[in-house]
N, C-alpha and C positions, 0 to 999 in steps of 0.2 A: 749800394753804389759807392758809398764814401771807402769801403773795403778794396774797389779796383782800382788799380793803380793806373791803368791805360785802357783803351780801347772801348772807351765809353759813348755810348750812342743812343743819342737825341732822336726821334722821327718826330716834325711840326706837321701835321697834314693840314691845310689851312693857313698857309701863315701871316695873310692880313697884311701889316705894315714890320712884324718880326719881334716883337716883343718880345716873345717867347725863344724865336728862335737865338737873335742877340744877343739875351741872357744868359742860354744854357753853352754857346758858342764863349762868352767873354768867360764865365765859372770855371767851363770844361779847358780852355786853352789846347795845350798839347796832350791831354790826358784822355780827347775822346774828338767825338764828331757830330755836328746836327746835318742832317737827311732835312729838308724845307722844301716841300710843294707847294705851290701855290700856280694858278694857271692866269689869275687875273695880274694883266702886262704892268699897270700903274703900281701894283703892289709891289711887284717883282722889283721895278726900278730903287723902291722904297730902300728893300731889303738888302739891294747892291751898295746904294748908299751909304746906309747905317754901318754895314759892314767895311769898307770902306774909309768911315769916319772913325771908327772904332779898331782899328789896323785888326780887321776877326781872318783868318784864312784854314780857318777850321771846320768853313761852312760849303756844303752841297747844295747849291739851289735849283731844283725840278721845275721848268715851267709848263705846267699841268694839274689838270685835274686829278684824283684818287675816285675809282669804283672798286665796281666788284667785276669788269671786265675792262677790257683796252680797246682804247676806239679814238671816237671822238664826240664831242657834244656843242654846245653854246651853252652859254653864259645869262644867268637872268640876276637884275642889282633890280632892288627893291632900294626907290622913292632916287636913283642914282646913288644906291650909298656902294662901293666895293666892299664894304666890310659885311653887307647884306647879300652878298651873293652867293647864287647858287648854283651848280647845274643842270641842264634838262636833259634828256634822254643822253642815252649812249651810241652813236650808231658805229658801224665798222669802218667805214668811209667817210672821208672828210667829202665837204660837200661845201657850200655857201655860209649854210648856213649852222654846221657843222666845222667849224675851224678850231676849237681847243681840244689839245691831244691830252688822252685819260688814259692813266695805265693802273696796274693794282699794285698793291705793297707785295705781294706776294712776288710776282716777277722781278722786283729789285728783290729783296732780303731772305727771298725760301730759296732763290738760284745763286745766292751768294754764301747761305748759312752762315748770316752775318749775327752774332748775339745782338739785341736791341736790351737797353735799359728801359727807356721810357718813349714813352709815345703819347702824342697830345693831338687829339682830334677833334675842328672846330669848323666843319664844313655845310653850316647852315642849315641841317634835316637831312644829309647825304652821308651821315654816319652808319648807318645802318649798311649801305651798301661797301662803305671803308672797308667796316668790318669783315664783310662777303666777301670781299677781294683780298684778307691777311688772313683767312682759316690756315691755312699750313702753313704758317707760322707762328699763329696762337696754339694751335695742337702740337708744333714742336718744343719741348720744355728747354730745350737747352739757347733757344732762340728768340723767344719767347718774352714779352716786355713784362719787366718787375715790375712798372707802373704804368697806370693806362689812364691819364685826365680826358675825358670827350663829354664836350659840349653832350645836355641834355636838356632841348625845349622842344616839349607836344606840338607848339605852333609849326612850327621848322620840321619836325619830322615825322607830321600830319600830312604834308608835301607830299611826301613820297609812300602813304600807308602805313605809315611806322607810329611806335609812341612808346616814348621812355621806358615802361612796363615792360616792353617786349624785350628794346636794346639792352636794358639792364639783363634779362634774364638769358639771353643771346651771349652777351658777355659772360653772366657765369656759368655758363655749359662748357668753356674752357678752363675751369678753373677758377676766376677769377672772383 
């Protein structure tokens, strides 16, 4: 990554209060871009903020969830924390009780054949399905992120039938 000169891209799937993302947004400046999902609204404000504070306008903020398809869901915060949240099913239809909209990385980055550097994904035990939703773009090499940091706890991705053993080896079936 320190080899390109320009066009350098961040994806935060997850991004909490922005840590991550006003990091790679202040380093990268005009040399690249951060992609930032997050669907929880208090987060959202955070990361306007900081940005904001930090004059960053190198950042794309998504308010939504990442699966492995596009829909919609609701939101579950363990003990009220956001930083513990997660989301519940996927349905097609927004509904009551269904109001956060969920799309895939695939539908932003595989219909852009946008190159990704790095990707960091931290969505509570709904990694597994991230990943479901970016396969053609993990199988396109030229698109394809040189680095991948994702959150990896049993408890969290026990949630959803999943456990590290697997995600790990899910990951390296592309390569990785």
């Amino acid at each position: 990554i320190d080899d390109k000169e320009k066009d350098i891209v961040f994806v935060d799937v997850g991004v909490n209060f922005g840590l991550f993302s006003i990091y790679f947004a202040k380093l990268l400046k005009e040399k690249g871009h951060v992609y930032a999902f997050e669907p929880e609204e208090q987060c959202i404000n955070l990361i306007k903020k900081n940005s904001l504070l930090n004059n960053i306008n190198n950042i794309t903020i998504h308010k939504c969830a990442v699966s492995d398809k596009i829909g919609y869901t609701q939101m579950f915060n363990v003990n009220d924390q956001t930083a513990l949240g997660y989301v519940g099913n996927v349905k097609k239809v927004h509904d009551d009780s269904n109001k956060i909209k969920v799309i895939t990385l695939d539908s932003i980055f595989e219909k852009e054949k946008k190159e990704i550097d790095i990707v960091k994904i931290d969505v509570e035990g709904h990694e597994t399905s991230v990943i479901n939703g970016f396969k053609l773009s993990l199988s396109n090499k030229r698109i394809s992120p040189k680095v991948m940091m994702i959150e990896l706890v049993d408890e969290h991705l026990a949630r959803f039938g999943h456990n590290k053993g697997e995600l790990i080896n899910f990951i390296n079936s592309f390569g990785y």
